[in-house]
C-alpha positions as CSV (number, residue, x, y, z in Angstrom):
1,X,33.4,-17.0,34.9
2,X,34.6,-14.0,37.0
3,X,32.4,-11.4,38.6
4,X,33.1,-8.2,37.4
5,X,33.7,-5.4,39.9
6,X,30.8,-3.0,38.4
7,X,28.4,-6.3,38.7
8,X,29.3,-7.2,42.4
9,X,26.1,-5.7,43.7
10,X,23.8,-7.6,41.1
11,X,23.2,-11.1,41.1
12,X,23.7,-13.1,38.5
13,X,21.5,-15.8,37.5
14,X,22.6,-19.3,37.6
15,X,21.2,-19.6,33.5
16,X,23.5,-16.6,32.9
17,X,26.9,-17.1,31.2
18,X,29.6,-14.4,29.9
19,X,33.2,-14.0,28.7
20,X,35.0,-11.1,28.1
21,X,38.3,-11.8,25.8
22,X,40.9,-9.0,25.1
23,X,41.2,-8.5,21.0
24,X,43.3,-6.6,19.2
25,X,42.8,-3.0,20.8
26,X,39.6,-3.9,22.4
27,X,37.9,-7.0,23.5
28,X,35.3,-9.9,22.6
29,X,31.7,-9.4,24.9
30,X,30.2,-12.9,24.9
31,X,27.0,-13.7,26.8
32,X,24.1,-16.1,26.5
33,X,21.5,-17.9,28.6
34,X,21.9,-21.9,28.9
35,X,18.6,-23.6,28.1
36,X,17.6,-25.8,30.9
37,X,17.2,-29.5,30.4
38,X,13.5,-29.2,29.9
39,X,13.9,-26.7,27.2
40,X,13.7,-28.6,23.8
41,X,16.3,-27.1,21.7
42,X,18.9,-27.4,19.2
43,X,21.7,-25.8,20.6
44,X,22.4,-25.6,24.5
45,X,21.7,-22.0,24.9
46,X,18.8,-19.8,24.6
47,X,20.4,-17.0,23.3
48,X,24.3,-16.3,22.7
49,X,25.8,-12.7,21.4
50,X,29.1,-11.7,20.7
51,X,30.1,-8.0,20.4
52,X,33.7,-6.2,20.0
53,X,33.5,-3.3,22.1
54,X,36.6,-0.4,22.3
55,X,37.0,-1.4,26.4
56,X,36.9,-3.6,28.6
57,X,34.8,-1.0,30.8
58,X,32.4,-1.1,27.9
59,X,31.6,-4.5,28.3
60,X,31.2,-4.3,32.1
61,X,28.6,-1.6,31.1
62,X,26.2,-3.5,28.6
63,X,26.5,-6.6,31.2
64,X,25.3,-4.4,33.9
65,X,22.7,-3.2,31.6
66,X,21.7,-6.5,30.9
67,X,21.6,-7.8,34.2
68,X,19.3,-4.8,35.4
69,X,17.0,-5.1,32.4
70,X,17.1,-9.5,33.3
71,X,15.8,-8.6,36.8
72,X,13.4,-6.1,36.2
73,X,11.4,-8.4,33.4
């Protein structure tokens, strides 16, 4: 995964995984947590979410967002 230029200045957690994916005229916003091996679950993540957004900017946004929120509890 590539750091984004509007996320250089926040650090992202080592649980924290992303993708951004051009589609069609906009793209594919993937991002989940990975469970850690003492987590009992199903599936290897905690979460995962998938959003088309219009931009590629738009999806550096809402990770930013994210990331903010993720550090501030």
């Amino acid at each position: 995964m590539r750091v984004l230029d509007i996320v250089n200045t926040i650090s992202i957690p080592d649980t924290i995984r992303y993708r951004i994916t051009p589609h069609g005229d906009g793209v594919t916003f993937c991002l989940w947590e990975i469970a850690r091996s003492s987590d009992l679950q199903e599936q290897p993540f905690l979460f995962k979410v998938n959003q088309r957004l219009a931009s590629r900017e738009e999806a550096q946004q809402l990770l930013k967002n994210y990331l903010e929120s993720f550090r501030t509890g």
